[in-house]
Structures are given as structure tokens and as C-alpha cells.
C-alpha positions as CSV (number, residue, x, y, z in Angstrom):
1,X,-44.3,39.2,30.7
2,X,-47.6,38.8,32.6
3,X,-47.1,39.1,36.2
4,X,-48.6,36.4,39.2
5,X,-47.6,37.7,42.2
6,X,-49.8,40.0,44.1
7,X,-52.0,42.7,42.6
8,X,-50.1,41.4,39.1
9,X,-46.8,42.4,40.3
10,X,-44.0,40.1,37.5
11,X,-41.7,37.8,39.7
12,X,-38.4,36.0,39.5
13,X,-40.4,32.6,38.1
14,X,-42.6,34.7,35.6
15,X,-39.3,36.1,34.2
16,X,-37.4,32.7,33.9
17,X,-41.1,30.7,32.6
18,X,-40.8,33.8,29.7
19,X,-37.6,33.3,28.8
20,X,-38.3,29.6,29.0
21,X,-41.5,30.4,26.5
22,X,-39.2,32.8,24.2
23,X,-36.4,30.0,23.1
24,X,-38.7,27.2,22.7
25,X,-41.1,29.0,20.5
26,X,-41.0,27.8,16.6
27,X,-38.9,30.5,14.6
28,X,-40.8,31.6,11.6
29,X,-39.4,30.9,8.6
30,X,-38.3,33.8,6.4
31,X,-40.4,34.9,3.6
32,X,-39.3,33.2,0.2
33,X,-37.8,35.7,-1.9
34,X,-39.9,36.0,-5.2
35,X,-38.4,34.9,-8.4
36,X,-36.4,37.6,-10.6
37,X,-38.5,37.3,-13.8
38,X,-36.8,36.5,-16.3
39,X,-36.4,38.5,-19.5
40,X,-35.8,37.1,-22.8
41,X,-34.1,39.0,-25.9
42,X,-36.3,39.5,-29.0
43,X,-36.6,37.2,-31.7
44,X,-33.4,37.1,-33.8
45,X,-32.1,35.6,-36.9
46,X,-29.0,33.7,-36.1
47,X,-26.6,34.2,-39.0
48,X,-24.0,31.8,-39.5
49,X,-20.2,32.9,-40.2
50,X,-19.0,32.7,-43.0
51,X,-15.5,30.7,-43.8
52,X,-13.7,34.4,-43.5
53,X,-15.8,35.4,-40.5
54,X,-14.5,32.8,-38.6
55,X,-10.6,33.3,-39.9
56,X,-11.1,36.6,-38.6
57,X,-12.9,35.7,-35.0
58,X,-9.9,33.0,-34.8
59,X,-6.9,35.4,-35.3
60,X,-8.4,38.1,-33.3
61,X,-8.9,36.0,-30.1
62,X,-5.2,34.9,-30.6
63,X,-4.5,38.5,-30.8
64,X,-6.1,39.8,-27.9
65,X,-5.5,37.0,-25.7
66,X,-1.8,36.6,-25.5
67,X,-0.6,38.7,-27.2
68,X,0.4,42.5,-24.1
69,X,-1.1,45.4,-26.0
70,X,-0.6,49.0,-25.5
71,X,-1.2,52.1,-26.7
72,X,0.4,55.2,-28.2
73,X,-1.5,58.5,-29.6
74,X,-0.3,61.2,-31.3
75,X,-2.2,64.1,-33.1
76,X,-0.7,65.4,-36.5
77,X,-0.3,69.3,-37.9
78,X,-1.9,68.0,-41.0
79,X,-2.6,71.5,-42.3
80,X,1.4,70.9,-44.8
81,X,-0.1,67.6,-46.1
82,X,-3.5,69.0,-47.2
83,X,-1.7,71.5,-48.8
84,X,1.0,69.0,-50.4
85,X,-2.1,66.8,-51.6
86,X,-3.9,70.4,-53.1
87,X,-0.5,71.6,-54.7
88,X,-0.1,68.1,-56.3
89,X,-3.7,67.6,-57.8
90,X,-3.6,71.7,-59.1
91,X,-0.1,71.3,-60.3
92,X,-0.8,69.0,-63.6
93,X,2.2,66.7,-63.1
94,X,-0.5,63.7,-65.0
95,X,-3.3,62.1,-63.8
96,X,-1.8,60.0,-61.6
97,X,-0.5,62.8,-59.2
98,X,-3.5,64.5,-59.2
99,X,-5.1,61.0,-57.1
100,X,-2.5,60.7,-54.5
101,X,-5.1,60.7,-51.0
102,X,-4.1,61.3,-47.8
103,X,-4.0,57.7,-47.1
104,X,-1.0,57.5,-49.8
105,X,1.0,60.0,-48.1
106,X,0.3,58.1,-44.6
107,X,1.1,54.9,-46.2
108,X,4.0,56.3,-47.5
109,X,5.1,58.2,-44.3
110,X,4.8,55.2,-42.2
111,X,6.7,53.0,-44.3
112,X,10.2,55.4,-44.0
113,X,9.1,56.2,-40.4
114,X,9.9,52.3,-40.0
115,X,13.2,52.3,-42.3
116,X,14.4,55.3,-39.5
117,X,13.7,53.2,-36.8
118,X,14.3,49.6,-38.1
119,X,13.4,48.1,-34.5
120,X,10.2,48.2,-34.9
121,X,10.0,46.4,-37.9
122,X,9.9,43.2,-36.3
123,X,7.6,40.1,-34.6
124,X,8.1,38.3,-31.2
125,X,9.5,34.5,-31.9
126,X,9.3,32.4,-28.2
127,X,13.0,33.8,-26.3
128,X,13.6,36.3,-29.2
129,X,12.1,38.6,-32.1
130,X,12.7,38.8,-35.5
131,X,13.6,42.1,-37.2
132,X,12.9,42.1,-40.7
133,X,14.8,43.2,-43.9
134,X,12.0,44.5,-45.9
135,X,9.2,46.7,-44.7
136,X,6.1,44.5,-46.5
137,X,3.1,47.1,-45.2
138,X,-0.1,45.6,-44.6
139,X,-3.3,47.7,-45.8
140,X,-6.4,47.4,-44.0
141,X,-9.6,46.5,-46.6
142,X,-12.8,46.5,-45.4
143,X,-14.9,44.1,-47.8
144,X,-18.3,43.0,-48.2
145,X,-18.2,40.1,-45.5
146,X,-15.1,40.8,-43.4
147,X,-11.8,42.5,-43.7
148,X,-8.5,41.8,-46.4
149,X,-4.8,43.1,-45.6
150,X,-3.2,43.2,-48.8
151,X,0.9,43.8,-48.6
152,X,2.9,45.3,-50.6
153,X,6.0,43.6,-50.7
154,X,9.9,45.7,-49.9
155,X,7.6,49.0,-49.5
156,X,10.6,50.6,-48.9
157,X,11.9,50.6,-52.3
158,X,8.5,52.4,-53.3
159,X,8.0,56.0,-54.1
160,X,4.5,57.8,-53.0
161,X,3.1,57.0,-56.4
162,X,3.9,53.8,-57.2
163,X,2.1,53.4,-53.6
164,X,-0.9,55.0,-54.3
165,X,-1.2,53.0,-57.8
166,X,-0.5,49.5,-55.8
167,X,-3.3,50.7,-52.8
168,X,-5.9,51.5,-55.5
169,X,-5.2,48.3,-57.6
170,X,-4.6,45.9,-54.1
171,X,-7.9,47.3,-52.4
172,X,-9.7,46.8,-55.6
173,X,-9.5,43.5,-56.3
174,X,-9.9,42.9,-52.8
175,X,-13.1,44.0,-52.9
176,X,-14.0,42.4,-55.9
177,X,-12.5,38.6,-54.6
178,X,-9.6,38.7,-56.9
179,X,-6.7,38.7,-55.0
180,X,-4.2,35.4,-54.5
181,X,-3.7,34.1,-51.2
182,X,0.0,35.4,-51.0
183,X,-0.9,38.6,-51.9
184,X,-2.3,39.6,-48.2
185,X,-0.5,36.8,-46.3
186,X,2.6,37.9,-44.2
187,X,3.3,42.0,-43.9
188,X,5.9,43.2,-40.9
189,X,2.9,45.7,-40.0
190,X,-0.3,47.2,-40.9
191,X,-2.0,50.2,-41.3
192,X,-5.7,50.7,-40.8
193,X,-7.5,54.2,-41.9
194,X,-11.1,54.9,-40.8
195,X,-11.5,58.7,-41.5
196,X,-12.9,58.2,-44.6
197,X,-16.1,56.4,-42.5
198,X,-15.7,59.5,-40.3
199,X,-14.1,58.6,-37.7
200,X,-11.7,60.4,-35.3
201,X,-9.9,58.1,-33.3
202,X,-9.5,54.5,-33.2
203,X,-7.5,51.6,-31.2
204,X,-7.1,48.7,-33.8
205,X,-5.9,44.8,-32.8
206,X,-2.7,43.8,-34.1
207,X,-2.3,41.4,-36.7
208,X,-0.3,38.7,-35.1
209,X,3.3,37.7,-35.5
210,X,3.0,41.8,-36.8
211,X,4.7,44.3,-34.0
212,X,1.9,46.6,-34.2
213,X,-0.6,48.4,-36.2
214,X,-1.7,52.2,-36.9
215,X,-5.0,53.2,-36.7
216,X,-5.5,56.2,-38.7
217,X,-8.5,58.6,-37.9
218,X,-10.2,61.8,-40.5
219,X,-8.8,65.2,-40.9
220,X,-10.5,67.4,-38.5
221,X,-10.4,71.1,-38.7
222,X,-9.2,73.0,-35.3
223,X,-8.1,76.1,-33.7
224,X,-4.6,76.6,-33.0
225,X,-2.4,79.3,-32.6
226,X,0.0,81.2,-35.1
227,X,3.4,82.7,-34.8
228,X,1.6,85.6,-34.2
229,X,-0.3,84.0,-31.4
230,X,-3.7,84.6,-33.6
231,X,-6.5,81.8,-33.4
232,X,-6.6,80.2,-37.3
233,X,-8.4,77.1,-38.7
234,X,-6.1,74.3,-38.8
235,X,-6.3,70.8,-39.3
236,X,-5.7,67.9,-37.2
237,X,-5.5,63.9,-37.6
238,X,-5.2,61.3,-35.3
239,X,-2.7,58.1,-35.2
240,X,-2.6,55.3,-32.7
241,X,-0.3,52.9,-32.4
242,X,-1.2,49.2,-30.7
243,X,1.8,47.5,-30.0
244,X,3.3,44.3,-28.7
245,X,5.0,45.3,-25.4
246,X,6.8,41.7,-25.9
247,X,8.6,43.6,-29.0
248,X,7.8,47.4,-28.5
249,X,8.4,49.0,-25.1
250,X,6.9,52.6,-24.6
251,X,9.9,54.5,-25.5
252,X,10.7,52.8,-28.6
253,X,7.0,53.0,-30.0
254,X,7.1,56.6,-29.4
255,X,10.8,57.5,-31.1
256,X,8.7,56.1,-34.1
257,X,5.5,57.7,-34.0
258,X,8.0,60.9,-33.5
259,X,9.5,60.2,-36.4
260,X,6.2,59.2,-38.4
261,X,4.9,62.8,-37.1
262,X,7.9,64.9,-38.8
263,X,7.6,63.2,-41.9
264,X,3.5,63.8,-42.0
265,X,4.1,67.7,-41.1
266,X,6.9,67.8,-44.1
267,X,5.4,65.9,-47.1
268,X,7.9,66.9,-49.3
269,X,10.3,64.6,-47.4
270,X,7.8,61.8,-48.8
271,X,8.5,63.1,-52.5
272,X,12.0,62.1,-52.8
């Protein structure tokens, strides 16, 4: 404030004329902010779907999106089914014995795990679910442009061979384009196995009306502890279970995966 008053002393009417100055001034405008440049992606080819590609995109958005997932993990003691799988491809019982996998056991395991606990067997229908008869087990198949589930039909009634002989058959033509449409419509559940791509864990999408679905992961070798409380090699493998909370509530989903997990760690309970 520039004073008038004598020898440049600032008075009452150089204080109010400031003032007066200060609120009548122009504002400045703000700067403009400057433009976020924009960055493109690089050049792509855009690939269209194909008819199965769709199907798939289709019944996984009506998964996901109304359909209340959650998830259950459990590890398995697999160290009694490698050896079940070693005894039975040393022991000379025929050819087909000897190419029983893992997976067949699983398969197998999942399938009585299910006759035990017949609840969750079953698909949510508007105000009520359905609980099925048959235990038609859906196989996950990865193919060439997209992904088959062929069932096998009252799996139930099935021993672990005449599983393994249906998986290898069913999978195959899959992969080759020769299966009929009935032959991986329906199932009551499915199983998906990834360790043979390496992996350790997974969380699969259900296959709607289906209850739920067991993603399977590799067997892993671990440490654990003996009887005798001394450090050994073992081996481990991975199962989670996505369910339908509209069908499967926590404690239900886990009385099966208990279940699944004694038959797993006594295979010969899958021989009978």
C-alpha cells in the first residue's frame, strides 16, 4: 500500500482505495492444464471367434455373473496314490492297468466322494435344487480352439478301469472332432486337471446348472514329517472346489472334499 500522508506515512483512505484496487482487479485465469497424451496399443490382428469360442465366452459370462461362487482348498498326501499307480503299472495285471494316471484315480475318487455325500450332486432350479440320481462326471478337454466336457454317463456304476478306458477314448475323439453332441452335453459336475501343464493350483468356473467343479493341480514333492518326526520327501497335490453357494454352503462343500481327501490317501478303496 503506498502511503500519502506526510513524509509517506499510509492512511485510513490509502488502506480502503487498496482494498478498493484489490477486489476490482481482473483475476487471472488459471493456466490450462496440458492434454494427457494419449497412448495407443500396438498394431494387432483382430481374430474373430470362432462358433465354439463364442459358446464358451457366452456360458462363462452366465457363470460368473449370477451364478455366488466360492471357494474350497484342500492339499492331498499323495505319496499312497503314487505308489498305488507304481504298484499297478510294475505289477503285470495287463496293459490296461499298467496306464491307469493319476487323473483316473481322481476321476475315480471324486466320483464315490459324491455317491458319500449325495447333496452335492445336484443344480440350483429357481425356489429349489435338483439332486440327481446318477453321478454323470464331466471331464475337462482342452482342444485345439477351445475347451470339450465329455460325460460319462451313471459314473457311479464304473470301476477305476473302465474310467480310465472311457477318459482316454472320450478326450480323444474330442480332440480329434469326433464326438456327438450328447456325449458332453449335461454332467451333474466336472472335473478339471491342469498338472499335467504344470500347474499347482487353480480356481476353475463352474459349468452352469452343475453344483460345482474341481480344479485339480500337479503332484509336487514336499517336506513333511514322519512318525518318527524325521524330515522325508513327500508328495503333495492340490484340489479346489468352486461352488454354487445357492446349492453348496461351506460346510457341506467341505464334508465332501473330506471325504474326497480319504479316498485319494487310500487308493485301494478306489479298487473295489
Amino acid at each position: 500500500v503506498k502511503g500519502t500522508g506526510p513524509d509517506g506515512r499510509v492512511t485510513e483512505t490509502d488502506v480502503r482505495a487498496a482494498a478498493k484496487s484489490k477486489t476490482t482487479a481482473p483475476q487471472r485465469a488459471p493456466a490450462a492444464a496440458k492434454p494427457t497424451p494419449s497412448v495407443k496399443a500396438g498394431e494387432g490382428v483382430r481374430i474373430q471367434l470362432s462358433g465354439m469360442r463364442k459358446i464358451i465366452a457366452q456360458r462363462l459370462a452366465q457363470s460368473l455373473g449370477p451364478v455366488p461362487h466360492f471357494y474350497l482348498n484342500i492339499d492331498i498326501d499323495a505319496g499312497p496314490l503314487m505308489a498305488a499307480r507304481a504298484e499297478l503299472k510294475s505289477a503285470g495285471e495287463g496293459a490296461d492297468a499298467s496306464k491307469i494316471t493319476v487323473n483316473d484315480f481322481v476321476l475315480k475318487a471324486a466320483v464315490q466322494a459324491a455317491v458319500k455325500v449325495p447333496r452335492v450332486n445336484a443344480s440350483f432350479d429357481g425356489d429349489a435344487f435338483v439332486q440327481y440320481a446318477d453321478v454323470d462326471l464331466g471331464i475337462a478337454v482342452a482342444i485345439e480352439d477351445g475347451l470339450l466336457t465329455p460325460v460319462i454317463r451313471a459314473a457311479q456304476n464304473k470301476s477305476l478301469r473302465e474310467i480310465s478306458e472311457l477318459v482316454k477314448d472320450l478326450a480323444s475323439r474330442a480332440r480329434n472332432k469326433r464326438m456327438k453332441p450328447e456325449e458332453f452335453q449335461g454332467g451333474t459336475f466336472t472335473v478339471s486337471n491342469l498338472g499335467g501343464m504344470g500347474i499347482d493350483s487353480f480356481s476353475a468356473v463352474i459349468n452352469p446348472p452343475q453344483g460345482f467343479i474341481l480344479a485339480v493341480g500337479k503332484v509336487t514333492k514336499v517336506p513333511v514329517i514322519d512318525d518318527s518326526d524325521q524330515i522325508v520327501a513327500g508328495h503333495c497335490m492340490s484340489i479346489t472346489m468352486s461352488c454354487d453357494h445357492r446349492v453348496i454352503d461351506g460346510a457341506l462343500g467341505a464334508e465332501y472334499l473330506k471325504e474326497l481327501r480319504h479316498l485319494l490317501e487310500n487308493p485301494a478303496l478306489l479298487l473295489v
